[in-house]
BAFI-71781 format. One line per 2 residues: number of its first residue (from 0); for each residue x negated, y, z of N, C-alpha, C, O. Coordinates in nm, 2 decimals. Each point is the difference from the previous one (the first is absolute). Layout:
BEGIN
NUM	X:Y:Z:X:Y:Z:X:Y:Z:X:Y:Z ~ ...
This chain:
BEGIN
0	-0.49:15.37:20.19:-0.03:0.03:0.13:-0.10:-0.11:0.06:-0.09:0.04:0.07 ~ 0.12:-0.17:-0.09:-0.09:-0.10:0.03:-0.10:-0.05:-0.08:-0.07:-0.10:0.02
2	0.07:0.18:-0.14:-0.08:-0.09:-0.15:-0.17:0.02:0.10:-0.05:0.05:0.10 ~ 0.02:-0.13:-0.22:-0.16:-0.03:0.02:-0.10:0.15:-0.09:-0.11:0.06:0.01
4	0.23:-0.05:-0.11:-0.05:0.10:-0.08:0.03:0.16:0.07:0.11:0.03:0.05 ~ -0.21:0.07:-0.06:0.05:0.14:0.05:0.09:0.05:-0.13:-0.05:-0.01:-0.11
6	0.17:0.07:0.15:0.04:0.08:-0.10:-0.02:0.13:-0.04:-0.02:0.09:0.08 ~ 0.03:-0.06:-0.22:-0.06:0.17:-0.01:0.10:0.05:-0.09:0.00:-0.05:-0.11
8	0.04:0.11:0.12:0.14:0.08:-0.19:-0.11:0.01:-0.07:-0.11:0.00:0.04 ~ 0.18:0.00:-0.18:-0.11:0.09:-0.07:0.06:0.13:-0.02:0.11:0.04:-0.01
10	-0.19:-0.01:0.00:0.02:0.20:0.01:0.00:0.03:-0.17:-0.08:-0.09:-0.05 ~ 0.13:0.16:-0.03:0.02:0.06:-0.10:0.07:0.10:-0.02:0.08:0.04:0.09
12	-0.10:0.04:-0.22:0.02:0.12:0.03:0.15:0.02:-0.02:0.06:0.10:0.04 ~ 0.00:-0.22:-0.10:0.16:0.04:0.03:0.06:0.02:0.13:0.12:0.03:0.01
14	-0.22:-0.06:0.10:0.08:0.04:0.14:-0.06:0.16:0.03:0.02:0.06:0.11 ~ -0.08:0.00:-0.19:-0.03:0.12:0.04:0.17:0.09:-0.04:0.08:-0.02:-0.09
16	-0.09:0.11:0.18:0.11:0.10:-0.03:-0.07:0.10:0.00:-0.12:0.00:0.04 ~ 0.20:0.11:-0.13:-0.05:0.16:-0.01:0.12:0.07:0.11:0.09:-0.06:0.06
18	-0.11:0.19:-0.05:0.03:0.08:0.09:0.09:0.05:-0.14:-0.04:0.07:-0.09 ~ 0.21:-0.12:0.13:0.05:0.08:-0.11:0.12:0.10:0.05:0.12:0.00:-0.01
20	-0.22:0.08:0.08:0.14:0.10:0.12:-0.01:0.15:-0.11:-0.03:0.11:0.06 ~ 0.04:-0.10:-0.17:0.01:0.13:-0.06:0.12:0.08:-0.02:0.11:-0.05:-0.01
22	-0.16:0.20:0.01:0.14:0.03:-0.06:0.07:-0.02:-0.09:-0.04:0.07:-0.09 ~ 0.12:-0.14:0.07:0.06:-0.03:-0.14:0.19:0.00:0.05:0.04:-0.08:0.08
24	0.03:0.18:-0.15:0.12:0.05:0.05:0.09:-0.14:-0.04:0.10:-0.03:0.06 ~ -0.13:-0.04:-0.16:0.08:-0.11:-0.08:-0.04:-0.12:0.09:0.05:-0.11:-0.03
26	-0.11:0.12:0.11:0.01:-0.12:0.18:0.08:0.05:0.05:-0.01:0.12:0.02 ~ 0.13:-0.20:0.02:0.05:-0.02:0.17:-0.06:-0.05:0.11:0.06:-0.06:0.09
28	-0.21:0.09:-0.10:-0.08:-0.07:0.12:-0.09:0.09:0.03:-0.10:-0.04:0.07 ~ 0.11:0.19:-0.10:-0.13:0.09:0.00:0.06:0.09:0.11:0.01:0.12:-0.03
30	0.04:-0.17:0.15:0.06:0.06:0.06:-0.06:0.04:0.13:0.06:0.05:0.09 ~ -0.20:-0.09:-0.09:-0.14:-0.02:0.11:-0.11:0.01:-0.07:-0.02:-0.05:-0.11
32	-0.07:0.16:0.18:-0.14:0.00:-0.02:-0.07:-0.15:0.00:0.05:-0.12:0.00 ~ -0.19:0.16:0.01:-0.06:-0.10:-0.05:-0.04:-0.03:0.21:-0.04:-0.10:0.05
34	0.06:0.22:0.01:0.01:-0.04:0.14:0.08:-0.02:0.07:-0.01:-0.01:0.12 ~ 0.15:-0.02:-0.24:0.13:-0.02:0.09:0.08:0.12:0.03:0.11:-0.02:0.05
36	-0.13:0.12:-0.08:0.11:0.12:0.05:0.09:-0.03:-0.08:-0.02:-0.09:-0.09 ~ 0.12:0.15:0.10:0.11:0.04:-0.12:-0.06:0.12:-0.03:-0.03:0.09:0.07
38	0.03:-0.11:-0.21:-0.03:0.11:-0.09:0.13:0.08:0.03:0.10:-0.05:-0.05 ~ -0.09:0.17:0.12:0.10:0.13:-0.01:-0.06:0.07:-0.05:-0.13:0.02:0.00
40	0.25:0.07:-0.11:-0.06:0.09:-0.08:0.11:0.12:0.08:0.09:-0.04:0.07 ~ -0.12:0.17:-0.08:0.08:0.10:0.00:0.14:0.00:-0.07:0.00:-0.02:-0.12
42	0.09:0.03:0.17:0.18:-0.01:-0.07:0.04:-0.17:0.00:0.10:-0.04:-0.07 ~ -0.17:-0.04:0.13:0.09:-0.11:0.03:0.08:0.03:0.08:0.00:0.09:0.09
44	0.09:-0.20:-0.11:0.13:0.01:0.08:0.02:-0.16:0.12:0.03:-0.11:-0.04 ~ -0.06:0.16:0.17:-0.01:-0.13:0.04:0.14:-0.02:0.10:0.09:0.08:0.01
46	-0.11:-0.22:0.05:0.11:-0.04:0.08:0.12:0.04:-0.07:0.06:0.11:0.01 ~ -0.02:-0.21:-0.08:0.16:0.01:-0.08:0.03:0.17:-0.04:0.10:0.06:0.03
48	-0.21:-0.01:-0.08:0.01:0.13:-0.08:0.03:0.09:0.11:0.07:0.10:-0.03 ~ -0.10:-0.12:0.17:0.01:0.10:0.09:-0.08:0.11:0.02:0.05:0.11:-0.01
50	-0.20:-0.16:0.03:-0.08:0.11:0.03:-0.08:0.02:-0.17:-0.01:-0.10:-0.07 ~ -0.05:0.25:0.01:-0.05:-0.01:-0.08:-0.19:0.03:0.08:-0.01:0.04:0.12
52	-0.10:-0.06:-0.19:-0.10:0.00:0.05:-0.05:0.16:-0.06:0.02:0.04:-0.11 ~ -0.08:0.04:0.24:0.03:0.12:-0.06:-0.20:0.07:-0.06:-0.03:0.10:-0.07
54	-0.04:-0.22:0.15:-0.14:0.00:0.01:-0.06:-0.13:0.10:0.08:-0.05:0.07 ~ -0.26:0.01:-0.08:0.00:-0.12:0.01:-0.15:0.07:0.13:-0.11:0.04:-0.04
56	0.16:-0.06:0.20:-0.06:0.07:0.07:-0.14:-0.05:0.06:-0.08:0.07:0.05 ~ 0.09:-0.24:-0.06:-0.14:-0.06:0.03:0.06:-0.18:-0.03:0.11:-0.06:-0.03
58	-0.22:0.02:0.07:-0.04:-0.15:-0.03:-0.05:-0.06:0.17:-0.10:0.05:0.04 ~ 0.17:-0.15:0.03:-0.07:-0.06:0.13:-0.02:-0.14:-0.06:0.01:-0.03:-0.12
60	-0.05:-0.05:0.24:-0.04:-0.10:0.02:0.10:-0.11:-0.07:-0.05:-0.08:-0.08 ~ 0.20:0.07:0.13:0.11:-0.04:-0.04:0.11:0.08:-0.07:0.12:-0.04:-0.01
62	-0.18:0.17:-0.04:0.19:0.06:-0.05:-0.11:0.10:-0.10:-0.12:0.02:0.00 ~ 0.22:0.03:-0.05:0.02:0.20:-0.10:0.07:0.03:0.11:0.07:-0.07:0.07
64	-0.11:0.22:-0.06:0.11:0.09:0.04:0.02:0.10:-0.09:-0.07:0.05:-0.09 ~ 0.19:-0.03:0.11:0.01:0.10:-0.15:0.17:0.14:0.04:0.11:-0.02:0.05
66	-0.15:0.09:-0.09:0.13:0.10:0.02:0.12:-0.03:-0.07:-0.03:-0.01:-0.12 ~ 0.13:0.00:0.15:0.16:0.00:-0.05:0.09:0.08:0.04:0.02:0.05:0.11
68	0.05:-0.04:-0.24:0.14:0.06:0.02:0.12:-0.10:0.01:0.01:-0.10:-0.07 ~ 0.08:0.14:0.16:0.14:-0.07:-0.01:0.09:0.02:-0.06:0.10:-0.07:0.01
């Protein structure tokens, strides 16, 4: 903070990351697009197996909306 010297990182390519949001069913982490939605598929079963999803009716700003059954 006070040195005489400016400080700089060095940049290398082990601080690069890849984008590793794929489908791959054998993740427990592929549970969001690559924009964040929750990936719903048709016949999930959400809210403690209450509602099933019966179709997927649009995409907003902050949510899915999607049709269900009880």
């Amino acid at each position: 903070m006070f040195s005489e010297e400016d400080f700089a990182p060095k940049k290398s390519s082990d601080s690069v990351t890849q984008d590793n949001n794929q489908a791959t069913s054998q993740l427990n982490d592929n549970w969001d697009d690559c924009e964040g939605y929750y990936n719903i598929k048709v016949g999930d079963m959400v809210d403690n197996n209450r509602y099933t999803v019966k179709s997927l009716l649009g995409q907003g700003v902050y949510s899915n909306v999607v049709k269900a059954q009880d």
